[in-house]
MDAnalysis code that builds the backbone (N, CA, C; Angstrom):
import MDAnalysis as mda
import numpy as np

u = mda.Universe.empty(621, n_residues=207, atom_resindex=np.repeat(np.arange(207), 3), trajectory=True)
u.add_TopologyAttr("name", ["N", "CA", "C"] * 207)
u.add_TopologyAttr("resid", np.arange(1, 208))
u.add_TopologyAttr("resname", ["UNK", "UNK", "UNK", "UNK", "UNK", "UNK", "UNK", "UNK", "UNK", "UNK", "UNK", "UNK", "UNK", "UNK", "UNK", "UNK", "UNK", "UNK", "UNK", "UNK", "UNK", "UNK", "UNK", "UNK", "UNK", "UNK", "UNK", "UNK", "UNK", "UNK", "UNK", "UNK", "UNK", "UNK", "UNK", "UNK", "UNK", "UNK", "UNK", "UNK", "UNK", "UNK", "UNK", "UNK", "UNK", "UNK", "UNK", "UNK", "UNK", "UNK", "UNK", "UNK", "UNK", "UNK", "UNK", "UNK", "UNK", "UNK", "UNK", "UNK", "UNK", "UNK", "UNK", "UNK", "UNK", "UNK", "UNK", "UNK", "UNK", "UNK", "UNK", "UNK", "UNK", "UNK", "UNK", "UNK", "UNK", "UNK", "UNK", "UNK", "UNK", "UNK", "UNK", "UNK", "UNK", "UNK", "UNK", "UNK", "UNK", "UNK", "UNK", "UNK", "UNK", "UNK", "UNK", "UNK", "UNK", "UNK", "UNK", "UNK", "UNK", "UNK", "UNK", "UNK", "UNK", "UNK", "UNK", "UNK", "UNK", "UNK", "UNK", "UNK", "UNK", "UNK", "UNK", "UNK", "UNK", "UNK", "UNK", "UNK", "UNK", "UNK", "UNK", "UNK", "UNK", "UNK", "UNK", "UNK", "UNK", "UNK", "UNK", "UNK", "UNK", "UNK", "UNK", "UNK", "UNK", "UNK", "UNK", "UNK", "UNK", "UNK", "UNK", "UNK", "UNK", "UNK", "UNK", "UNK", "UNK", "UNK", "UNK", "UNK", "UNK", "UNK", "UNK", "UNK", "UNK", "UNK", "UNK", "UNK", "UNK", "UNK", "UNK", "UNK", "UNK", "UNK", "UNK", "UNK", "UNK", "UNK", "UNK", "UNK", "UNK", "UNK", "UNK", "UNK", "UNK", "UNK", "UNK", "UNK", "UNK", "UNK", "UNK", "UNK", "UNK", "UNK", "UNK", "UNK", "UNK", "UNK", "UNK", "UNK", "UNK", "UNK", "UNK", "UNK", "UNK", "UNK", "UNK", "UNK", "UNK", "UNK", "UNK", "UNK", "UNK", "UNK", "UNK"])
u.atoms.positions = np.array([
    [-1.736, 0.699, 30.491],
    [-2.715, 1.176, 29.516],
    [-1.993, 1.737, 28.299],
    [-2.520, 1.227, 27.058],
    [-1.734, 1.560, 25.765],
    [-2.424, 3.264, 25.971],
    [-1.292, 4.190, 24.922],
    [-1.387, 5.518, 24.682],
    [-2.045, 5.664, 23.483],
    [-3.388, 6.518, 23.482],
    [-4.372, 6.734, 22.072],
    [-3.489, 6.981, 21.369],
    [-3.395, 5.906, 20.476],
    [-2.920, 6.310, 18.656],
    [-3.165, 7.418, 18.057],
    [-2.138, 8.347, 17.794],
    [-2.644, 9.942, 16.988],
    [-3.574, 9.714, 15.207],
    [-3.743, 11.152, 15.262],
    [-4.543, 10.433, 13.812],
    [-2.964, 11.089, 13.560],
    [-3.360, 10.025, 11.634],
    [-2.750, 10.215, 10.877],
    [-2.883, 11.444, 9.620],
    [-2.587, 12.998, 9.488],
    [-2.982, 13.980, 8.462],
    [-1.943, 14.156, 8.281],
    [-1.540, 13.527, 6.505],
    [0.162, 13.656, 6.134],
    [-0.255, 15.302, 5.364],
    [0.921, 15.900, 5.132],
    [0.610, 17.052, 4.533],
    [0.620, 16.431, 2.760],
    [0.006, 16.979, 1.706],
    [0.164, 16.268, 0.544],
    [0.764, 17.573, -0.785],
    [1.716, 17.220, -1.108],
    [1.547, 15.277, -1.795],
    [3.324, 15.388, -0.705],
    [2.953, 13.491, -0.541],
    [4.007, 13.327, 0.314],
    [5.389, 12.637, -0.905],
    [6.516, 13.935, -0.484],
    [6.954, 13.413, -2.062],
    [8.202, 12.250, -1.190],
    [8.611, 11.237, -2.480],
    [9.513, 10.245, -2.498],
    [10.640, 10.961, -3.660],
    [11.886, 10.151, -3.979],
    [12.758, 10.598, -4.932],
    [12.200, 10.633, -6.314],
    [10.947, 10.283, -6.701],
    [10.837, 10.116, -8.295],
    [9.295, 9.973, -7.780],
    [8.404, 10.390, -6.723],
    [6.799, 9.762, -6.649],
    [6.302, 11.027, -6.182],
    [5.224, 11.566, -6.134],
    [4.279, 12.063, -4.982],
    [3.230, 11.288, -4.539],
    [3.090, 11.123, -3.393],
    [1.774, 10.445, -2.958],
    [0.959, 11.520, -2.181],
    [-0.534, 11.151, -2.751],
    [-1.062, 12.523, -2.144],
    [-3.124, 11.442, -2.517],
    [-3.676, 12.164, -2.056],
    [-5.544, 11.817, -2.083],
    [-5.737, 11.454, -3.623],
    [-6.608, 10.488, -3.886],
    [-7.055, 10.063, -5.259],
    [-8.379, 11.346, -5.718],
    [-8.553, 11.626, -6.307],
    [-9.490, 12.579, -7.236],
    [-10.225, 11.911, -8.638],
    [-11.352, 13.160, -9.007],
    [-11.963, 12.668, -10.067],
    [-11.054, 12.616, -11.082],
    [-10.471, 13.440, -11.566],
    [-9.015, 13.574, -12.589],
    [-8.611, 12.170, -12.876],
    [-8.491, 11.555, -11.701],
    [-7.791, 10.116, -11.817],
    [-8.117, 9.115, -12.502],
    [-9.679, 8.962, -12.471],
    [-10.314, 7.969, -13.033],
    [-9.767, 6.886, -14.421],
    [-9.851, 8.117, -15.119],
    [-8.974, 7.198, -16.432],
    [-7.613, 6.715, -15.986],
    [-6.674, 7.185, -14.937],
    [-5.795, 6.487, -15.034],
    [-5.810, 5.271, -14.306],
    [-6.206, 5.007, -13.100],
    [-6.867, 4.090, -12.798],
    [-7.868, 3.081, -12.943],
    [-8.512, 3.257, -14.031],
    [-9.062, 2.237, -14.873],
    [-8.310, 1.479, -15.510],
    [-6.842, 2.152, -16.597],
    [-6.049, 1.537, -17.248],
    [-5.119, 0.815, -16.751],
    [-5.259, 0.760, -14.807],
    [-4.447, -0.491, -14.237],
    [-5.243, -1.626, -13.829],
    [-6.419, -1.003, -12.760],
    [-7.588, -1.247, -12.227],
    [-8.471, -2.093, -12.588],
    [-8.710, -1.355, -14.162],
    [-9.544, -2.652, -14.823],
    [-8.613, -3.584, -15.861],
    [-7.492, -4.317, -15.862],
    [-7.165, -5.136, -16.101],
    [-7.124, -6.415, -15.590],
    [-7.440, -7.870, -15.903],
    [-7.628, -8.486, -15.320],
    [-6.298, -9.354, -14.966],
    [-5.261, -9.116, -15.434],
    [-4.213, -9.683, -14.363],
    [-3.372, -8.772, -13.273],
    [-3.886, -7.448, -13.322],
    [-3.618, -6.913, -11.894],
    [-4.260, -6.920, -11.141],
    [-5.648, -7.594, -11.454],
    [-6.690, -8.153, -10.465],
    [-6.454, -9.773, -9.990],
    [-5.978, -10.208, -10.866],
    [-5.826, -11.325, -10.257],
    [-5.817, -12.074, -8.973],
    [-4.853, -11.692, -8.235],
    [-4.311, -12.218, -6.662],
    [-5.294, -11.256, -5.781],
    [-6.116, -10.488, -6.327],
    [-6.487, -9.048, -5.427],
    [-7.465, -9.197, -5.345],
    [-8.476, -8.864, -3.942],
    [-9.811, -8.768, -3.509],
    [-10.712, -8.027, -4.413],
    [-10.733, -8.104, -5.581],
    [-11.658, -7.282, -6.323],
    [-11.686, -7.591, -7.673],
    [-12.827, -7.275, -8.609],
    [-12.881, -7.720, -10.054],
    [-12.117, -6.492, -10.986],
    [-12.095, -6.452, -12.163],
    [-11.948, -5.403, -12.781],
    [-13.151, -4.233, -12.866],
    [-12.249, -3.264, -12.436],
    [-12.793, -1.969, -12.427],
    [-13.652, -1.371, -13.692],
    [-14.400, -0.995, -13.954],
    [-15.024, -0.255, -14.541],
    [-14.982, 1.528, -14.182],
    [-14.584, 2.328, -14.885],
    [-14.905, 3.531, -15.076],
    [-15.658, 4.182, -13.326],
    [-17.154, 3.280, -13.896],
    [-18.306, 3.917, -12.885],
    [-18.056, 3.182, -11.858],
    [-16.964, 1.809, -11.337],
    [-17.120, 1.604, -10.335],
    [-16.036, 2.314, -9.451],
    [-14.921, 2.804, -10.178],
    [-13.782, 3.960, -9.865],
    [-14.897, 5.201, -9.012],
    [-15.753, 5.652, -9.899],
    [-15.982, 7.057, -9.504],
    [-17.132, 6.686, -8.010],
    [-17.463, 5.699, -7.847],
    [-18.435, 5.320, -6.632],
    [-17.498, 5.239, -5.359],
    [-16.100, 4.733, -6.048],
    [-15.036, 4.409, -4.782],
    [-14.683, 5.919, -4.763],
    [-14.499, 6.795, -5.541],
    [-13.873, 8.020, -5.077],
    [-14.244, 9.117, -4.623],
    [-15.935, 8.332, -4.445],
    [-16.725, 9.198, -3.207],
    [-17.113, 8.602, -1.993],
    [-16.057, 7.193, -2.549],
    [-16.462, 6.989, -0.709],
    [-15.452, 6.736, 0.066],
    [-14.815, 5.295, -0.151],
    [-13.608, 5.534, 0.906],
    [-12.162, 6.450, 0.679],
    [-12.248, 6.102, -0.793],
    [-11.494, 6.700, -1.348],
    [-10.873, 8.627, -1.102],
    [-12.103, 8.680, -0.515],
    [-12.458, 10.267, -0.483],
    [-11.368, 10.766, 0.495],
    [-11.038, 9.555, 1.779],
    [-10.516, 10.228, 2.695],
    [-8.906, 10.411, 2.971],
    [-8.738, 11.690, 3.422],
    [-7.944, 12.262, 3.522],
    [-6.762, 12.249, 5.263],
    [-7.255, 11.135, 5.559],
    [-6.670, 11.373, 6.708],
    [-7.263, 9.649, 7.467],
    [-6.529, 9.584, 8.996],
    [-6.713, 8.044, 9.226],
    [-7.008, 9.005, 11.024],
    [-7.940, 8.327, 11.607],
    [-7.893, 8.860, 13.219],
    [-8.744, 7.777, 14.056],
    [-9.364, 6.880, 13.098],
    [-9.975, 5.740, 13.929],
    [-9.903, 4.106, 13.379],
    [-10.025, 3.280, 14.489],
    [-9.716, 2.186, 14.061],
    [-10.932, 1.881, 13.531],
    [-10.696, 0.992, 11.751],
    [-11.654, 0.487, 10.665],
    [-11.551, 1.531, 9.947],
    [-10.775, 1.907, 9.714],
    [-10.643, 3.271, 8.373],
    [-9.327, 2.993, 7.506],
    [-9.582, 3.486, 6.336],
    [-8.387, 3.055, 5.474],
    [-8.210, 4.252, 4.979],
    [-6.688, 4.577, 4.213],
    [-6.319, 5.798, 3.456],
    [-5.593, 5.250, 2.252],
    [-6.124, 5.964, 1.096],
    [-5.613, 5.114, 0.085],
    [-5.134, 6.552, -0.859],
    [-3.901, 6.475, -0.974],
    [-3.191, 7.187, -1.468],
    [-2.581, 6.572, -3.149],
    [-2.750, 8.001, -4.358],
    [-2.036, 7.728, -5.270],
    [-0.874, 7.885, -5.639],
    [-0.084, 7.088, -6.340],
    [1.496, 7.055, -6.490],
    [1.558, 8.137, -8.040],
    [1.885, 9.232, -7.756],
    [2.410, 10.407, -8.719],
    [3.532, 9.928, -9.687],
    [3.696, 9.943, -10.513],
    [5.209, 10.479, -11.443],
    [5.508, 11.854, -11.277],
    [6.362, 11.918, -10.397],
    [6.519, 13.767, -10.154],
    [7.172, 14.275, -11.518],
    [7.651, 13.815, -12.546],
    [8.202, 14.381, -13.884],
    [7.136, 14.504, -14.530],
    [5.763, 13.428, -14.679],
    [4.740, 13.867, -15.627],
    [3.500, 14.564, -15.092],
    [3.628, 13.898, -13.802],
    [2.139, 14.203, -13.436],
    [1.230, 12.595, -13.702],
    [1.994, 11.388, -14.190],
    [0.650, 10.428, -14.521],
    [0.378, 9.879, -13.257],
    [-0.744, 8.913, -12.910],
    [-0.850, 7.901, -11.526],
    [-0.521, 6.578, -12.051],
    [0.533, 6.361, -11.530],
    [0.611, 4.778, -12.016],
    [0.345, 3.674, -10.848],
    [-0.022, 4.001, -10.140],
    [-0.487, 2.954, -8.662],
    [-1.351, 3.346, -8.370],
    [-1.138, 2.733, -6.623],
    [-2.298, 3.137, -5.773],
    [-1.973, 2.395, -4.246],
    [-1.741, 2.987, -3.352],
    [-1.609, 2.052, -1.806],
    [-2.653, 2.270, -0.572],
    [-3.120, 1.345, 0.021],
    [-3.926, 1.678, 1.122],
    [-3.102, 1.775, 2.601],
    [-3.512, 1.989, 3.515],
    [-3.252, 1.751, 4.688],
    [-4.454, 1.553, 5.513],
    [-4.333, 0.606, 6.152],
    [-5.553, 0.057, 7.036],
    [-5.012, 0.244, 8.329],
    [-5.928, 1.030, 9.386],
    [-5.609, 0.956, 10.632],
    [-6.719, -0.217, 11.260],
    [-6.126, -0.772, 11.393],
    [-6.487, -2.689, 12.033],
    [-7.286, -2.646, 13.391],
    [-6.359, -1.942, 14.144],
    [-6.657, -2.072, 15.538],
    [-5.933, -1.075, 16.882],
    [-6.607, 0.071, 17.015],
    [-6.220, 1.056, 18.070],
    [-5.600, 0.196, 19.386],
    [-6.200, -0.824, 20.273],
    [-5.773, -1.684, 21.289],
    [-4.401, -1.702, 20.726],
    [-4.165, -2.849, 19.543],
    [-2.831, -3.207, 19.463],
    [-1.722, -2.604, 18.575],
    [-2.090, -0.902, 18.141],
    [-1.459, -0.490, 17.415],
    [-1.056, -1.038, 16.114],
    [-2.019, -1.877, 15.827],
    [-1.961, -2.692, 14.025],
    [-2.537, -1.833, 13.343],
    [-1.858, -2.467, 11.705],
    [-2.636, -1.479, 10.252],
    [-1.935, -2.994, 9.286],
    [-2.327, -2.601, 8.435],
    [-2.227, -3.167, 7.150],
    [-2.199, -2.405, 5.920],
    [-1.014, -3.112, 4.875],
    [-1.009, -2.406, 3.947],
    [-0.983, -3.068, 2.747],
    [-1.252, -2.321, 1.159],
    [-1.778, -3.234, 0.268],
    [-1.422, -2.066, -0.500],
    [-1.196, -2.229, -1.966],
    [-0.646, -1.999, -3.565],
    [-1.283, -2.327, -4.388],
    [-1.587, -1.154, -5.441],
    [-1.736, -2.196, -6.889],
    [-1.095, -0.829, -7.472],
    [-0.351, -1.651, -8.786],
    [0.514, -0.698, -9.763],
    [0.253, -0.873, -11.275],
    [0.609, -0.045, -11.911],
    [0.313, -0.501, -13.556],
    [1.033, -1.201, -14.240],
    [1.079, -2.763, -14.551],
    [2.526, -3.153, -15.207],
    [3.309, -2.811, -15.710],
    [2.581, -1.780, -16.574],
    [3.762, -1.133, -17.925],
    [5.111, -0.566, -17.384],
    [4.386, -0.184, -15.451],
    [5.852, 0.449, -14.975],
    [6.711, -0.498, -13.874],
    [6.094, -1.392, -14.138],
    [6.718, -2.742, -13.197],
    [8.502, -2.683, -13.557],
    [8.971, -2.837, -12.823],
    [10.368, -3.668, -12.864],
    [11.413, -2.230, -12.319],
    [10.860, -0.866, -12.175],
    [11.651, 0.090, -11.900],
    [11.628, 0.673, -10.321],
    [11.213, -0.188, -9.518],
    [11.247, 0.059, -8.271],
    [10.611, 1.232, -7.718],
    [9.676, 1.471, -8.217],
    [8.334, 2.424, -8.341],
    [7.240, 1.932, -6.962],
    [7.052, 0.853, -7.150],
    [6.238, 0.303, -5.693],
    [6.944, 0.088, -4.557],
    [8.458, -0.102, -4.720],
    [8.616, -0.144, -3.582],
    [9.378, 1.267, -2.709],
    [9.287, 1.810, -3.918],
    [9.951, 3.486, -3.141],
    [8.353, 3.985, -2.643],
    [7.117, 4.072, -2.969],
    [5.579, 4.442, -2.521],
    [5.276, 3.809, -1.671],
    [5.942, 2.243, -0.993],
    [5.444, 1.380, -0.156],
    [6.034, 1.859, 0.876],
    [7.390, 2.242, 0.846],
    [8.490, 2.642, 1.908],
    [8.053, 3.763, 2.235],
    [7.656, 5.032, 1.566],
    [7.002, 6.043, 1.915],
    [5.770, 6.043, 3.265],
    [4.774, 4.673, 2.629],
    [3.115, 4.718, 3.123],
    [3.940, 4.250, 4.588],
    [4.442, 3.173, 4.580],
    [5.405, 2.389, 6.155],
    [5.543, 3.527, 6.437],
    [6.619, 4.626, 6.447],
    [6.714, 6.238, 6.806],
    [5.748, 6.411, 7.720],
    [5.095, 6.470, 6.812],
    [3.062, 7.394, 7.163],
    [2.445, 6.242, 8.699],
    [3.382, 4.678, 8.718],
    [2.241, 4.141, 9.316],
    [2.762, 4.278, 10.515],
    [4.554, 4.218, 10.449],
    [4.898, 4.002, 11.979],
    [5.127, 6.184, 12.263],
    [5.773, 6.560, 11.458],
    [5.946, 7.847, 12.015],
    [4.603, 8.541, 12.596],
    [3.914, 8.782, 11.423],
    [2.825, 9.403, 11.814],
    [1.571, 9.044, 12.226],
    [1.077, 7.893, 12.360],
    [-0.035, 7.296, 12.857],
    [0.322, 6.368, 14.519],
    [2.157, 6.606, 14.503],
    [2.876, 5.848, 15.438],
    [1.883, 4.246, 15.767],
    [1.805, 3.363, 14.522],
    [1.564, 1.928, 14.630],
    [2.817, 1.069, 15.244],
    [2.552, 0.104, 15.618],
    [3.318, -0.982, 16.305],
    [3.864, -2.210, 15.215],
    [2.786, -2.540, 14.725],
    [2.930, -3.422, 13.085],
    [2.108, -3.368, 12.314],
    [2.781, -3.220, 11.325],
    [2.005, -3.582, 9.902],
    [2.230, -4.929, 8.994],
    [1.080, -5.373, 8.849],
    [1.103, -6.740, 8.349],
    [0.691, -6.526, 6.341],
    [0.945, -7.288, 6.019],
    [0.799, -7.433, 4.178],
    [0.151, -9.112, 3.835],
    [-1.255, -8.889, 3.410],
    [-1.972, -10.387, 3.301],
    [-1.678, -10.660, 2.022],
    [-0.845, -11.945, 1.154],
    [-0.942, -12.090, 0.331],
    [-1.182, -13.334, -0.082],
    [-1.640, -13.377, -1.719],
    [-1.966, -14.864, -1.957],
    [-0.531, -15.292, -2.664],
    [-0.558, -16.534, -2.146],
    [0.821, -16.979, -2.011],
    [1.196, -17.320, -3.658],
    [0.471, -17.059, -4.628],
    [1.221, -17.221, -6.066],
    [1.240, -16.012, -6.339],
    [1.269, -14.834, -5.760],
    [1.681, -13.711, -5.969],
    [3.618, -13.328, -5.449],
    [3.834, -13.830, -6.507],
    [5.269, -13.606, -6.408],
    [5.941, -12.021, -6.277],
    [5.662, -11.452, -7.225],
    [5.810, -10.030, -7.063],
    [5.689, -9.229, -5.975],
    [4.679, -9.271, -5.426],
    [3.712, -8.711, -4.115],
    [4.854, -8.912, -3.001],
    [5.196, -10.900, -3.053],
    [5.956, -11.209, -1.787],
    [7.273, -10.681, -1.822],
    [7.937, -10.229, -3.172],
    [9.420, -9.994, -3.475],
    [9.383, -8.493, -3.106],
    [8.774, -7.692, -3.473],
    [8.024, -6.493, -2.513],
    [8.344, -6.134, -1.392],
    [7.412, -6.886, -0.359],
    [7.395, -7.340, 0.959],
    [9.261, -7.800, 1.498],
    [9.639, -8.587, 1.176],
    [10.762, -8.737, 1.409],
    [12.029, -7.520, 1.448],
    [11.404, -6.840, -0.432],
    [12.865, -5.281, -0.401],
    [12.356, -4.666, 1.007],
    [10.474, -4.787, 1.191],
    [10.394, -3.709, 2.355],
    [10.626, -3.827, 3.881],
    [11.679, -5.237, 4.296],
    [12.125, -5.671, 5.471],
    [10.904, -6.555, 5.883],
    [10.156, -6.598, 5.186],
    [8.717, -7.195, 6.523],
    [9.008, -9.024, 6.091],
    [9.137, -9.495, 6.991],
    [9.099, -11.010, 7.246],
    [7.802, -11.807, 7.054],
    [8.329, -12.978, 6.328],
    [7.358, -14.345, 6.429],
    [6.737, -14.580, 7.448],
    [5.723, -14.191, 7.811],
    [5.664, -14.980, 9.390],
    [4.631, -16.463, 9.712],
    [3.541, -16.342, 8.269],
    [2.901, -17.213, 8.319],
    [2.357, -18.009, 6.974],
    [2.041, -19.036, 6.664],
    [2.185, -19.539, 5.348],
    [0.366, -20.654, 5.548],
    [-0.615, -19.966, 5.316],
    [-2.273, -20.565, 5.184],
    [-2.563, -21.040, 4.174],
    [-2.694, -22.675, 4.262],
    [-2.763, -23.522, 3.367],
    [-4.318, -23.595, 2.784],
    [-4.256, -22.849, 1.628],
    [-6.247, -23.355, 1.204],
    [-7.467, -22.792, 2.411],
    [-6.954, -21.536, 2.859],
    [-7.497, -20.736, 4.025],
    [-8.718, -19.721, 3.712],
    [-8.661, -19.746, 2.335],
    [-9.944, -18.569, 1.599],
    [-10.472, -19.198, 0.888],
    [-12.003, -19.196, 0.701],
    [-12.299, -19.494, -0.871],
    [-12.457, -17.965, -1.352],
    [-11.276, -17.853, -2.321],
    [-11.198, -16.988, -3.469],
    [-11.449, -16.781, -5.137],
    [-12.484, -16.034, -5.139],
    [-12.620, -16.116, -6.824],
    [-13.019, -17.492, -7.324],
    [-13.580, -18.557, -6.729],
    [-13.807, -19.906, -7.152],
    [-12.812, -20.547, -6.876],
    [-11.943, -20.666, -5.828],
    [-11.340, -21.209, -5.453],
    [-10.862, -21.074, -4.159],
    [-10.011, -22.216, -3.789],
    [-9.131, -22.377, -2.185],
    [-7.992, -21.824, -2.713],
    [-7.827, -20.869, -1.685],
    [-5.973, -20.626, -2.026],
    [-5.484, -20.442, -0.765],
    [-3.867, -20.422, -0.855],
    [-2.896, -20.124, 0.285],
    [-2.939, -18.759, 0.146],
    [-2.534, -18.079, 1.546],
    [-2.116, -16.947, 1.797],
    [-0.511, -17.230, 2.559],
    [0.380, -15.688, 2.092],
    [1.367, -15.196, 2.983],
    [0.721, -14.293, 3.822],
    [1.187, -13.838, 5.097],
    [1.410, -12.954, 6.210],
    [2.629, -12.860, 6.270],
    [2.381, -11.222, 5.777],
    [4.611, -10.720, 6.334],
    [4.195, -9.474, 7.190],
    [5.022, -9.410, 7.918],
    [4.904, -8.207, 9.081],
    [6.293, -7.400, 9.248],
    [6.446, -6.391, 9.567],
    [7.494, -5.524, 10.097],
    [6.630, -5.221, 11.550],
    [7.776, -4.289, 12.737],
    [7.332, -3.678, 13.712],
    [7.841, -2.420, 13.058],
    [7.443, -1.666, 14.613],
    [7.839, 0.054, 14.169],
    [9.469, -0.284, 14.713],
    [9.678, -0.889, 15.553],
    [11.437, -1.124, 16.227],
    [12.477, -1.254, 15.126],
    [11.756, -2.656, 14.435],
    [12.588, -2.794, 13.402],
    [12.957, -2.243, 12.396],
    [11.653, -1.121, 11.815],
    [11.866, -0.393, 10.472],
    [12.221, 1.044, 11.291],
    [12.199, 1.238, 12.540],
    [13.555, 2.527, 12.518],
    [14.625, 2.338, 12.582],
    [14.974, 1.131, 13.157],
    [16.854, 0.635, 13.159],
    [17.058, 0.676, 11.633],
    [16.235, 0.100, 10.723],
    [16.439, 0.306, 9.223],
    [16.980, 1.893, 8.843],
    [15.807, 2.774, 9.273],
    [15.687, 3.700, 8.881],
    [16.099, 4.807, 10.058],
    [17.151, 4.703, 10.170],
    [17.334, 6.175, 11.344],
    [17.038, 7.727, 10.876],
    [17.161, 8.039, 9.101],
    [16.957, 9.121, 9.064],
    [15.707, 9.236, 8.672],
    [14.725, 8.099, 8.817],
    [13.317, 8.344, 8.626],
    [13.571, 8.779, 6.721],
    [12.087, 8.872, 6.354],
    [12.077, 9.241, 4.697],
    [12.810, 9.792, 3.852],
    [13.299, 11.165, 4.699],
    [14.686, 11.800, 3.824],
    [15.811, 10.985, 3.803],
    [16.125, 9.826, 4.313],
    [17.020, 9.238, 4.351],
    [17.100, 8.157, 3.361],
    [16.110, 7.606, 2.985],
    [15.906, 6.318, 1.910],
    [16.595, 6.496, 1.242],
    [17.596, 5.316, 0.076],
    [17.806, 4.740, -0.446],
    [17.059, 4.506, -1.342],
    [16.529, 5.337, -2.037],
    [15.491, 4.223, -3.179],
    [16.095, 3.090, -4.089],
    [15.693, 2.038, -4.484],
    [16.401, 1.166, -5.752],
    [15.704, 2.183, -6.765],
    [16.995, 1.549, -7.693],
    [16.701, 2.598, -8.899],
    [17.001, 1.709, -9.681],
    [17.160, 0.257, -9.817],
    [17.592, -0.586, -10.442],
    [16.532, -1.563, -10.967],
    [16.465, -1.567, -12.893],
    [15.378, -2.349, -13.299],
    [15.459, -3.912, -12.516],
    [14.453, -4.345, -11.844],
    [13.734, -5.627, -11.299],
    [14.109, -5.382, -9.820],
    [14.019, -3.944, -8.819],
    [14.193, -4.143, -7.863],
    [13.094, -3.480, -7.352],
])
């Protein structure tokens, strides 16, 4: 018999070398519109461009929550600039499935700060959050396969190719391919023996 999955209550903001991640708020809105509602960071992504009022509907609902303790719940945490204070992202975590200790995880960032290894020091963090403290088994990353960025991502963050779905969605008016990349919890502690304080962040423009 598998052992009940603990909930997940990170203390906030959960800081990285250059990020805090911590609960989205009303405050946020404008900054999250100015990634949110653009339409090529929507592109590859389950959703249209954001509007203002459709921000503030999400940030009373799922958005709201602060913590993960049952399976079908998501936590969607914002990526801080701990020097300014701006939000330039945003990451979810999906707990998938209590039986098999699955979650899923997903990104969106603001281009303007693309290329400084900003998503993937907040991604390495949320992984943190999925195997330490929610103690998951795997986390999987669904992507559409002309999302290059997303998959180069996935790769700095150890998680493997595992499956390649040819014309598997109709998306946005169309058939597209998806990637599936996965890590376990085995593999990303042999990575990581000193756990979060230990990272490595890249600090290097295009990593």
């Amino acid at each position: 018999m598998i052992a009940a999955v603990p909930a997940l209550r990170p203390v906030y903001p959960v800081p990285t070398a250059r990020l805090l991640l911590r609960p989205l708020t009303a405050a946020d809105t404008g900054d999250l519109a100015a990634y949110r509602g653009l339409p090529e960071v929507c592109r590859y992504v389950p959703f249209e461009p954001m509007s203002p009022e459709v921000i503030t509907a999400r940030l009373a609902g799922d958005w709201s929550r602060t913590a993960l303790s049952a399976e079908g719940e998501s936590l969607t945490l914002g990526a801080e600039l701990a020097a300014t204070g701006q939000l330039i992202g945003d990451l979810t975590l999906f707990f998938t499935s209590a039986e098999h200790c699955g979650g899923e995880i997903g990104w969106v960032f603001h281009p303007g700060h693309g290329g400084r290894g900003y998503a993937t020091e907040a991604a390495h963090a949320m992984l943190h959050l999925a195997f330490g403290g929610l103690r998951l088994h795997r986390v999987v990353a669904r992507l559409d396969a002309r999302n290059d960025a997303s998959a180069r991502l996935a790769a700095r963050l150890g998680m493997r190719q595992e499956a390649y779905l040819v014309r598997n969605e109709w998306f946005k008016g169309e058939w597209t391919d998806e990637i599936d990349c996965a890590v376990l919890a085995g593999e990303w502690a042999a990575a990581h023996p000193a756990g979060l304080a230990g990272c490595r962040w890249p600090d290097a423009p295009g990593r």
